[in-house]
C-alpha positions as CSV (number, residue, x, y, z in Angstrom):
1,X,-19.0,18.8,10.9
2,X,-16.9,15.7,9.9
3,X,-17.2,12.2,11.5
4,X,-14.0,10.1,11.6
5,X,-12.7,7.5,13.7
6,X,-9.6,5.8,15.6
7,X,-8.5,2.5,16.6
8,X,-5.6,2.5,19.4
9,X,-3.1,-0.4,18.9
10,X,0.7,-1.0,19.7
11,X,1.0,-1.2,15.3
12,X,0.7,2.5,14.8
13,X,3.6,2.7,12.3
14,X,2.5,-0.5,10.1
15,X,-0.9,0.6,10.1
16,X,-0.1,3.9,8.3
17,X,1.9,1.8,6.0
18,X,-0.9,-0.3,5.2
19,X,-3.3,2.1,3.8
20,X,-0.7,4.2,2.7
21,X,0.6,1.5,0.7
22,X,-2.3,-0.9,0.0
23,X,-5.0,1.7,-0.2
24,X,-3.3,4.5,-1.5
25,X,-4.1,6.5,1.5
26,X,-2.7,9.9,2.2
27,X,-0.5,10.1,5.6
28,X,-2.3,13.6,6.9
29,X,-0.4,13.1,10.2
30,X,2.6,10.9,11.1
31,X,4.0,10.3,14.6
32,X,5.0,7.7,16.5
33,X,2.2,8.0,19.1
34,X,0.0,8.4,15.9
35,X,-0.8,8.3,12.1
36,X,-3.9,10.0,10.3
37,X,-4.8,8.2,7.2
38,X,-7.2,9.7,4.3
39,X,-9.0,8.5,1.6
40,X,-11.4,10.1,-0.5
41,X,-12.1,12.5,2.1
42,X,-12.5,10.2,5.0
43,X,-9.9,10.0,7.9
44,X,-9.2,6.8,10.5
45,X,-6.3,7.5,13.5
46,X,-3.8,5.6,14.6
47,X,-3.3,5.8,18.0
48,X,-0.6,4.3,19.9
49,X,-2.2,2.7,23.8
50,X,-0.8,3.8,27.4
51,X,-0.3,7.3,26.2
52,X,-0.6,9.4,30.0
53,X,-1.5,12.9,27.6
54,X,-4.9,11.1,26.6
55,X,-7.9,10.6,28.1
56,X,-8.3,6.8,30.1
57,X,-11.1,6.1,26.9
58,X,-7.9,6.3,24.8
59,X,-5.1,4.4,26.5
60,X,-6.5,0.8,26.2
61,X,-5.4,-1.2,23.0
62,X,-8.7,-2.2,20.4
63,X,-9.2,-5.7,21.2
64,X,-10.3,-7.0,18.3
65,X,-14.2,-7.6,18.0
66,X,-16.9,-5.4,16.6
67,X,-15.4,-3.1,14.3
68,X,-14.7,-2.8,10.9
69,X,-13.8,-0.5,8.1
70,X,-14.6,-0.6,4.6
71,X,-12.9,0.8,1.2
72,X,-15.2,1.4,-2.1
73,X,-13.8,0.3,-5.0
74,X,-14.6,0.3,-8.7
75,X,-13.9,-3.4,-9.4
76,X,-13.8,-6.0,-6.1
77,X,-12.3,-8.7,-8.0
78,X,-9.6,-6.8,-9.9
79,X,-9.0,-4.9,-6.3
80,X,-9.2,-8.9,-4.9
81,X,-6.5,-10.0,-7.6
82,X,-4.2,-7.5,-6.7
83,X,-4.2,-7.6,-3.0
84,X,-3.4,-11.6,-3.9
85,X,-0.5,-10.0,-5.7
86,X,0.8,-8.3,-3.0
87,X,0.4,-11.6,-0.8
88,X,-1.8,-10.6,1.7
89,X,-4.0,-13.4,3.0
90,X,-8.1,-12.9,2.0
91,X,-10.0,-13.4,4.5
92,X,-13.4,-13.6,3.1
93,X,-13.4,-14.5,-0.8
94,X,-14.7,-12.3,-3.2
95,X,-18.8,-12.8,-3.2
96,X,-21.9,-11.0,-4.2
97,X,-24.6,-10.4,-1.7
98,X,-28.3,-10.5,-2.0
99,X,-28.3,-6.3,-1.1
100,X,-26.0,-5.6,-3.6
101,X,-22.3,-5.5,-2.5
102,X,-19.8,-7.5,-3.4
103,X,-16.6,-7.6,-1.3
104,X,-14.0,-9.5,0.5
105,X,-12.1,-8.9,3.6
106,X,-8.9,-9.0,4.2
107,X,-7.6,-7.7,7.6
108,X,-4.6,-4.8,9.1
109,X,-2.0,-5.3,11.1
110,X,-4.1,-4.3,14.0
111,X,-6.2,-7.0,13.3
112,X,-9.4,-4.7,11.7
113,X,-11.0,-6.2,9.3
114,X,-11.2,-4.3,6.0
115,X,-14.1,-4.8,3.8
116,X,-13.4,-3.9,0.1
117,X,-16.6,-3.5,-1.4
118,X,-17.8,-2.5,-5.1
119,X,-21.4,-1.5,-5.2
120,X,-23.4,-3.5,-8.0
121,X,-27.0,-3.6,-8.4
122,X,-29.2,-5.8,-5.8
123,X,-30.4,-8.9,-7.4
């Protein structure tokens, strides 16, 4: 078995771009009605709303509440400095939590927040 998941959203195309570009994510699949992404073995859809050849569950766009993704990372503030580089806005600053991540966010162009976290021992 493998568990893997999809947002639907009108930004099909730019979201593929994204992680392709940002994240180094492979494009496994590339269509206009949809683009599979995969990093380091895991896999997140694209898929592209209205579509009459899926399901009703499928059709309506992610609205933007209650979801995230997350990409591990080696170094959170060099990954941080970079993404500055690139001009993407941050979100949610570079911290270190009391459990032992420390992340930022910084968001897709579907609106999904992305959490880039580097584990580091819990204080």
């Amino acid at each position: 078995m493998k568990l893997w998941s999809g947002v639907v959203t009108g930004k099909v195309a730019e979201c593929g771009a994204f992680y392709r570009d940002v994240f180094g994510c492979e494009i496994v699949f590339e269509a206009d009605w949809f683009v599979l992404v995969s990093l380091g073995g895991a896999e997140i859809g694209f898929l592209k709303p209205g579509l009459e050849s899926q399901t009703e569950a499928f059709r309506r766009p992610w609205t933007g509440d209650g979801v995230w993704i997350t990409v591990d990372v080696a170094d959170a503030a060099a990954e941080e400095a970079r993404l500055l580089g690139l001009g993407l806005p941050i979100e949610h600053a570079l911290r270190t939590e009391p459990w032992g991540d420390r992340h930022f966010v910084v968001r897709d162009p579907a609106g999904v927040p992305v959490d880039v976290v580097q584990r580091v021992p819990a204080d």
